[in-house]
N, C-alpha and C positions, 0 to 999 in steps of 0.2 A: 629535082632539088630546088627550083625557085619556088616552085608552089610550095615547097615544105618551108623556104624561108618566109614567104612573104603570109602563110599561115600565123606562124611563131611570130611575124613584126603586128600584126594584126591584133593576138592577144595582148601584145605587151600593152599598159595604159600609156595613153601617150601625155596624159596630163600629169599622172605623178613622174613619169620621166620627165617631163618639161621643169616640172617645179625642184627636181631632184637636181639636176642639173644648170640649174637657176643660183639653188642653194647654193653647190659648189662654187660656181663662181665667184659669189658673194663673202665664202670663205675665206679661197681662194687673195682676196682682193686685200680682204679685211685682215691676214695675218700678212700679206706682203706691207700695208699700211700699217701696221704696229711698230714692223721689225723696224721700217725703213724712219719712222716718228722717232724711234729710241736711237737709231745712228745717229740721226741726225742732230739729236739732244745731248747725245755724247760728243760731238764735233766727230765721229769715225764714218761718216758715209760718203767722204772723197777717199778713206782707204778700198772700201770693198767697188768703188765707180770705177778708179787706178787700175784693179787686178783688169779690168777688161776694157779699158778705155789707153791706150797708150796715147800719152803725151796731153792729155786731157789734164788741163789745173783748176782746181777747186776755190772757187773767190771767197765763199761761205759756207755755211752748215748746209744751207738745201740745196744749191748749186750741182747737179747729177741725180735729184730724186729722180726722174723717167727713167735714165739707164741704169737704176738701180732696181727700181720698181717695175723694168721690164725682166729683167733677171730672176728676179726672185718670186714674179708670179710666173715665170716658164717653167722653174724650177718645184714650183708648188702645186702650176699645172698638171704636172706630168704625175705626182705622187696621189693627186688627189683622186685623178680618175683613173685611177687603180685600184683606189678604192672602190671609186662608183661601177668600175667593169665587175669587182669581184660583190656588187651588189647584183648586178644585171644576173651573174652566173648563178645567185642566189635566188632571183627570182626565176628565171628564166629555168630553171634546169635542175638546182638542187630540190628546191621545193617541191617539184612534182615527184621526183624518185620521196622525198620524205612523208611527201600524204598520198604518195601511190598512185598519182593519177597519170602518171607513166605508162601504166602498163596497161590504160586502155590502145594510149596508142601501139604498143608493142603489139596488140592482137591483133592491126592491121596487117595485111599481107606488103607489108613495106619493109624489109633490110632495120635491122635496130640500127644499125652502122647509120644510117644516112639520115635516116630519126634523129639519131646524137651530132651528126654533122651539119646538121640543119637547124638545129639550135645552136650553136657553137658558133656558126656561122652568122648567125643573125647577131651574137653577141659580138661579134667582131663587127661588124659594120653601125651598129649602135653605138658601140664606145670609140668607133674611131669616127664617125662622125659627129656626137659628140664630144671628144677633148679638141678635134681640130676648131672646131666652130668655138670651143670656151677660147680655145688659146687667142682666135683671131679676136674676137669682141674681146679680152680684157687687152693686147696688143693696142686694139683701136681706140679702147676707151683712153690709155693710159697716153697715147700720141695726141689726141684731141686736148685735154688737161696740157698737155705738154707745148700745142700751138698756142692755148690761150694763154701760157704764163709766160710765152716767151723760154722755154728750158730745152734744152739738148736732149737726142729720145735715139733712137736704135730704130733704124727703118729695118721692117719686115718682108717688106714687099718682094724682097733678091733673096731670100729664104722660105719664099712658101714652099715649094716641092723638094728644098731640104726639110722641113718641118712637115710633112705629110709623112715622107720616108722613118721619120722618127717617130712620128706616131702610129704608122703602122706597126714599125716595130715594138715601140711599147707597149703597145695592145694586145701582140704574139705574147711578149713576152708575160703579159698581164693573165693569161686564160689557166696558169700553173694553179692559182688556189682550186681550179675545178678538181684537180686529180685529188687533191689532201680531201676539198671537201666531201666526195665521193665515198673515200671509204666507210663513215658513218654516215653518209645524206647529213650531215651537217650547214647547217648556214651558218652556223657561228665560226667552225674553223672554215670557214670560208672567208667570213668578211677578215679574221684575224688572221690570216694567211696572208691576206689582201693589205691590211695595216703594215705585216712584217715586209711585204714586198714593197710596196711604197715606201719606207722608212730605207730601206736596203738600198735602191733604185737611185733616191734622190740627195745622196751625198757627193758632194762635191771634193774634188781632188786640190789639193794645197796651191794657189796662187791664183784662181778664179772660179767667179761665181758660173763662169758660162763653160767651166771644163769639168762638166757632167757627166759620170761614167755611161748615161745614155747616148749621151752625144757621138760615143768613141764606135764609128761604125763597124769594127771587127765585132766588137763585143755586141754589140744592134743585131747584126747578122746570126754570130755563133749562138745569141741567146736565145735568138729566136727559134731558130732551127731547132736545139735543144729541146724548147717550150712546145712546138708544134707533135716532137718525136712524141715526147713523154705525154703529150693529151693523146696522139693517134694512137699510142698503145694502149691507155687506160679505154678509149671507143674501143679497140679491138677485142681488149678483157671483156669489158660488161657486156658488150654484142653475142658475147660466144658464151655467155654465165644464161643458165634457165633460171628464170625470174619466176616465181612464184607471186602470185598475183593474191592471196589470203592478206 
């Protein structure tokens, strides 16, 4: 199995992933800077700093941008490479069942099962090493801005190995567009499978920006499990379907 993953990490480019994932962030950074410009133009960005800051008072209009702009790019984090997993599963996996070039590997004498678990696998350690690594670098960028202006910020540091456990879970639960995309080889209902989960994911529950139904770790667990059941049975389908190689 590591030789089949560190094959599949091999092909991946690693220069469009770099820049893909560059992209994101920049995204990422640039809609948390809009939203957080327009609070604070409205005088409301001590309401949504409040939902998660107790006892914390607002002097001014920008007074809480860090702990606002650490929320709302955690929050933007987690939707956006969701997207970018259900690109990976588009590259990685869909596209070869769509130009066929699948099924040279299938004529190996190696298990289809572990073919399909070996990409699947490599998508998992890709997208969870990069969303951890986005979340730390925008995290740090937004604390550095935050030492130099002298502004209140959200230390990270006593929540990395809660914020790993959550993105691994996001990432389980992220691997679902593979099933939808499957049935046609489709990469388009794949990436929009991937939009509708991201949009689904990253709502937030009435009184704060950091009470994330990700966050809620029954529901991290149960959805995960779910996510893993319903890929291990869609491997178990197509492993056992005679693929026609025409």
């Amino acid at each position: 199995m590591l030789s089949l993953i560190k094959i599949e990490l091999n092909k991946v480019s690693k220069s469009k992933l770099f820049f893909a994932w560059l992209c994101t962030i920049f995204i990422v950074l640039g809609i948390s800077g809009i939203i957080i410009m327009g609070l604070a133009t409205d005088n409301k960005l001590g309401e949504f700093v409040g939902q998660s800051s107790k006892n914390f008072r607002i002097a001014d209009k920008w007074e809480g941008w860090a702990i606002a702009a650490s929320l709302f790019s955690s929050l933007f984090t987690k939707a956006a490479f969701l997207i970018f997993e259900s690109y990976l599963l588009s590259r990685i996996i869909i596209d070869e069942f769509k130009r066929r070039t699948i099924f040279q590997l299938f004529s190996y004498p190696i298990p289809k099962r572990k073919l399909l678990w070996g990409k699947i696998i490599s998508v998992i350690l890709i997208a969870c090493i990069a969303q951890f690594s986005a979340y730390l670098v925008i995290q740090l960028l937004i604390k550095l801005v935050a030492i130099l202006t002298e502004s209140n910020y959200i230390s990270v540091a006593n929540q990395l190995i809660n914020l790993a456990g959550i993105t691994f879970g996001t990432v389980l639960i992220g691997l679902l567009p593979f099933v939808l995309g499957m049935i046609k080889h489709s990469t388009a209902v794949t990436m929009l499978t991937g939009f509708g989960l991201a949009a689904l994911l990253s709502n937030v529950s009435p009184g704060s920006l950091s009470n994330n139904i990700v966050d809620n770790l029954f529901f991290l667990i149960f959805a995960s499990f779910i996510s893993l059941t319903i890929v291990s049975f869609s491997i178990y389908t197509i492993s056992r379907q005679d693929i026609s190689t025409k």
